[in-house]
N, C-alpha and C positions, 0 to 999 in steps of 0.2 A: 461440449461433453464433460471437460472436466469440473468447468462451473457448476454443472447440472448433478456431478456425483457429491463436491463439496456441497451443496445446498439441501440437497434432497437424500446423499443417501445412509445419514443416519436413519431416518426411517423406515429402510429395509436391510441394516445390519443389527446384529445380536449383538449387544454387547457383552452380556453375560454367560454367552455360549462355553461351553465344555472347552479346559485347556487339553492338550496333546503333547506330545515329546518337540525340545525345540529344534526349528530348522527342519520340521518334517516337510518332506515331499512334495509338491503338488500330484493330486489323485481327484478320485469320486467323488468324495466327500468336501475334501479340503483343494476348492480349485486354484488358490495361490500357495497351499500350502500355510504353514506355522512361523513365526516371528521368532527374537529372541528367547521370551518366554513360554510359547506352546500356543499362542492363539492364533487365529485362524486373520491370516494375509487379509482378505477380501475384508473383513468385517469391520481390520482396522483401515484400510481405505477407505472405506464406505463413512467412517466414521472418523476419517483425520483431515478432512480437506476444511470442515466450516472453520476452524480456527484462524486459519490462514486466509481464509475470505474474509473473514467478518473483522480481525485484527487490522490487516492491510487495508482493505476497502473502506473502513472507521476512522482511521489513521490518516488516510489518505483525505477524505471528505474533512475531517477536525482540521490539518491543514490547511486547505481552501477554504475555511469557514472563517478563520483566523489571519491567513497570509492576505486573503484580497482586500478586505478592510484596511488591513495594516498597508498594503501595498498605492492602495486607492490614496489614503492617508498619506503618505511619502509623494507622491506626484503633486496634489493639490496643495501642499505647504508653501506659504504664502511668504516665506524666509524659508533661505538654503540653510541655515544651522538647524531650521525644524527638520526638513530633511535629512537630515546630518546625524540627531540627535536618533530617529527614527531608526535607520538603516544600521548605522554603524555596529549596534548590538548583534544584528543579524550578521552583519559579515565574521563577527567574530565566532559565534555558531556555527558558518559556512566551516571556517577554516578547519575544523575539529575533524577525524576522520570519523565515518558514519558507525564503521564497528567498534570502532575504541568507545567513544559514546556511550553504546549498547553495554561495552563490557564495564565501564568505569558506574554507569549506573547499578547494572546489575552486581558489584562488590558493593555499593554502598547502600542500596535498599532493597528490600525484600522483593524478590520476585515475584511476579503475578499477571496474568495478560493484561488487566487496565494500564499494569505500570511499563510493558512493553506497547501497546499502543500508545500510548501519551509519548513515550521517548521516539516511537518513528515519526508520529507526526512533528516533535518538536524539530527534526532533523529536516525535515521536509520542509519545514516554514519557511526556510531566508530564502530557499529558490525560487516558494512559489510567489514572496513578496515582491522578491528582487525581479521577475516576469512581469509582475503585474501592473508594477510601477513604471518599469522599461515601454511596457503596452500602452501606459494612461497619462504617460511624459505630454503626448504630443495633443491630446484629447485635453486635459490640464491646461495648457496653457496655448495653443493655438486660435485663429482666429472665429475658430466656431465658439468656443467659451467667451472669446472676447463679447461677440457680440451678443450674448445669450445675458451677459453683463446689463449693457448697454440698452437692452429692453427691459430690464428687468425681471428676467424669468429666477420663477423660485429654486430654492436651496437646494431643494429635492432634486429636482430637475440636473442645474447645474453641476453637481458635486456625487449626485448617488447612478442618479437613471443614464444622463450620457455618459458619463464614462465607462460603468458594467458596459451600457454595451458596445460601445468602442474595442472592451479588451475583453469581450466574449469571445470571438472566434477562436483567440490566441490561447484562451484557459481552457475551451474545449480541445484544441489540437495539444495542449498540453498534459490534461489531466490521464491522457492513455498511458502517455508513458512514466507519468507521475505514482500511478494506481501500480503499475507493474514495479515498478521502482520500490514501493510500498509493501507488495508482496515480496519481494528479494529480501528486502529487510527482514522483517515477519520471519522469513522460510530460515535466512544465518541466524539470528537466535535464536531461533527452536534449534536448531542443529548445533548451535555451541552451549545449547540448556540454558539460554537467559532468557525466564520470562514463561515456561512450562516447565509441567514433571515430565521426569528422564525417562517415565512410562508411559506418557500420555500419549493419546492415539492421535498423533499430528502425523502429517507427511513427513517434514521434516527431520521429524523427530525418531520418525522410522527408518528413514536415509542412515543417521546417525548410528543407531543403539544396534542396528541388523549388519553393518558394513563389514563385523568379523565371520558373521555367516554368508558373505557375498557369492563364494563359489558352493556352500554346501545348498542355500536355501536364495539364487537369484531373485526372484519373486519381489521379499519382502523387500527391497532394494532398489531395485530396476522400475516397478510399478508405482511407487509414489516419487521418484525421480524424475519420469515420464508425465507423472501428471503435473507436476510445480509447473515444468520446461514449456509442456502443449497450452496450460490456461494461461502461463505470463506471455507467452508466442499470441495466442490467439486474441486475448482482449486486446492488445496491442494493434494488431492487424484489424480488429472490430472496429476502435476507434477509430482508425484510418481509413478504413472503408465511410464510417460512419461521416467522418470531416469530407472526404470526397461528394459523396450525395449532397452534403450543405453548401458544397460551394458550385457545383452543377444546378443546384436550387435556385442559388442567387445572380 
């Protein structure tokens, strides 16, 4: 459900709908009632979740696009300093904390969601490398490569196809809580204003800028609070279900 509001329900809010006095009510008209500024609760719901889908969810895939190659790359290194040379950059990326990052970017360069998607995914990279490698250690160098050697099977073979699928099942049981991990990210910079405007119709961002109306106008508050909590709870538990049926499968 809240996947389904974030994707689809700008297409049935106003965005240019008539403002009202702020922190009005919920009534007839206005079924969440009015925001900081006077507009109508629902509309901005309806209209604040794709941000946070499309950033996170972007963020998250540009990771894995990047970390597994890199990760794949570090396990098959035919010399431990190429390993070496590989990893070590990323542990120093691990060390950083995730929202200092966020903040230390957002004073140095202009604000913008490509530049807060780029900086989650860069944040996301060393873990999903350092999985991946950990997953493709024993694929890499174990007696099934050995022998795939020794017949002479090709490159492709060797170095790309078995070992994706070796550390497939391990990237799938991990990209659920990766993606949520992605959206947390996403949801504290909208809420600390890095990376949106202080008006813009995000969840987050409506947590944020409505919190001094929390007792006059609940609503705007409680409702996209509710929704971050249910879609990072539920993809989570999707995933999980989803690895369960794959491993009943097999």
């Amino acid at each position: 459900m809240p996947l389904a509001c974030a994707l689809f329900g700008p297409w049935f809010a106003d965005a240019s709908g008539p403002r009202s006095a702020a922190y009005a009510p919920a009534g007839a008209e206005l079924h969440l009632g009015t925001d900081f500024v006077g507009r109508d609760v629902l509309d901005q719901v309806l209209l604040g979740g794709r941000t946070v889908v499309l950033m996170g969810g972007g963020a998250a895939i540009a990771a894995y696009v990047v970390g597994v190659p890199w990760g794949l790359c570090a396990a098959a290194a035919p010399r431990r300093w190429m390993d070496e040379v590989l990893m070590r950059p990323l542990d120093i990326l691990l060390s950083v904390p995730s929202l200092l990052t966020l903040l230390l970017v957002a004073g140095l360069a202009r604000p913008g969601p490509w530049l807060l998607g780029g900086v989650v995914a860069l944040i996301m990279l060393p873990e999903v490398a350092r999985i991946t490698r950990a997953a493709a250690l024993e694929a890499a160098s174990g007696p099934a490569m050995e022998a795939m050697r020794l017949t002479g099977e090709s490159w492709w073979l060797r170095n790309v196809r078995y070992p994706i699928g070796t550390v497939l099942p391990v990237l799938y049981a991990d990209f659920g809580m990766r993606i949520v991990g992605a959206l947390y990210l996403v949801a504290s910079a909208a809420f600390l204003g890095v990376g949106v405007a202080p008006d813009a119709a995000d969840w987050a961002v409506m947590v944020d800028r409505n919190r001094p109306g929390l007792f006059l106008q609940p609503w705007a508050v409680v409702v996209p609070a509710l929704l971050i909590t249910a879609m990072s709870v539920g993809l989570n538990l999707l995933f999980d279900q989803a690895l369960a049926r794959r491993r009943e499968a097999t």
